[in-house]
Each structure stands twice: as C-alpha cells, then as structure tokens.
C-alpha positions in Angstrom: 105.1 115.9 103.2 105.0 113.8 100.5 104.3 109.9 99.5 105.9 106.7 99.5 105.0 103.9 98.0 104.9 101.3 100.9 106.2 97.6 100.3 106.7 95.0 99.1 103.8 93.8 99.7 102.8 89.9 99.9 101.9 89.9 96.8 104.7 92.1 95.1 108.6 90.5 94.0 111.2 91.7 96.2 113.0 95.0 95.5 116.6 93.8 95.4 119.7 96.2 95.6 122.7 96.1 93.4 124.8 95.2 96.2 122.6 92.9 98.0 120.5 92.6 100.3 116.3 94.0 99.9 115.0 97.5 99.8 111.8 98.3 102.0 110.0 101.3 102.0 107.2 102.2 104.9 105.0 103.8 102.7 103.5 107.5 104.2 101.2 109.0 106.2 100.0 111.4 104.0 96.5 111.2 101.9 97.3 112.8 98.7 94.0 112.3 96.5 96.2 112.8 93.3 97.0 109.1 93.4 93.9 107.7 94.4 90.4 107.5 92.7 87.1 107.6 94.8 84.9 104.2 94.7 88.5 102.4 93.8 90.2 100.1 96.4 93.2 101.3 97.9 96.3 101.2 96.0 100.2 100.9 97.0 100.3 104.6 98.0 97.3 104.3 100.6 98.7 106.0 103.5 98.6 104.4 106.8 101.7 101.7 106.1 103.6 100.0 109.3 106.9 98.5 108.9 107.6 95.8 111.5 111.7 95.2 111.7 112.3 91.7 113.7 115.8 90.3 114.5 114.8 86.8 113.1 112.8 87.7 110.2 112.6 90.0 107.1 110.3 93.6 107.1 106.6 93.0 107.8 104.1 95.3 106.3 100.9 95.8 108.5 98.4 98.3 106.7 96.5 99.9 109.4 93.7 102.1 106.7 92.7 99.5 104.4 89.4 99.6 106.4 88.7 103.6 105.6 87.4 104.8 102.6 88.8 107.7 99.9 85.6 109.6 101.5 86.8 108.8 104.9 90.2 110.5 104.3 88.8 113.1 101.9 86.7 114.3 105.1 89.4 113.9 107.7 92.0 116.0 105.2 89.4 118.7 105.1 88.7 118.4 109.0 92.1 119.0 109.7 92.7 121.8 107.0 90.0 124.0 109.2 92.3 123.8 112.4 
C-alpha cells in the first residue's frame, strides 16, 4: 500500500482543478510511521480517513483514528506483521 494525504479538511482551502470543479482525496488506511512522530498529534496522513459523497452536498471527511495513539498503531502494525 501506500498513503494519501486525506482532505481537505475543515480547516484546509479547497484543492481546486484547472478545469473546475474540487479535488478530494480519502486519505489511506495504511500506518506508515515515516510520516508520523510519537507523542505528536495526528497529522494529515493519519490513516483511518472516511469520505462521505451526498447528492446535495460537497465531500465530508469523518476521521475515524483520531482517538488512537502512534503507540496504539505502532502495536497493532507489529500485531498484525506476526500473522
């Protein structure tokens, strides 16, 4: 696999295209430690992204990990890795 950055984000300007219209990315589901620090808050690559598409609206990001720590992930990737 490899990661996305997710967004935008409330917070974040739109990412507009050249030929109109907004670019959304869902973001990943895959922990890569390279981009993240331990004892830091999540950043934009923080895996665990949910894009919501509604007829009515634009893109909604839900972020569904912001509640688990690097340690958290750092112990489920090794978990898994012994499978």
């Amino acid at each position: 696999g490899h990661t996305h950055r997710g967004g935008p984000y409330e917070h974040d300007p739109a990412w507009p295209l050249a030929g109109g219209g907004t670019q959304h990315n869902t973001g990943s589901w895959v922990f890569a430690s390279a981009f993240h620090t331990p004892g830091v808050p999540p950043n934009s690559y923080w895996p665990g992204t949910v894009t919501w598409l509604e007829d009515t609206c634009p893109p909604t990001h839900k972020r569904l990990l912001l509640d688990r720590s690097y340690d958290d992930l750092i112990d489920l990737t090794r978990r898994a890795s012994r499978r």
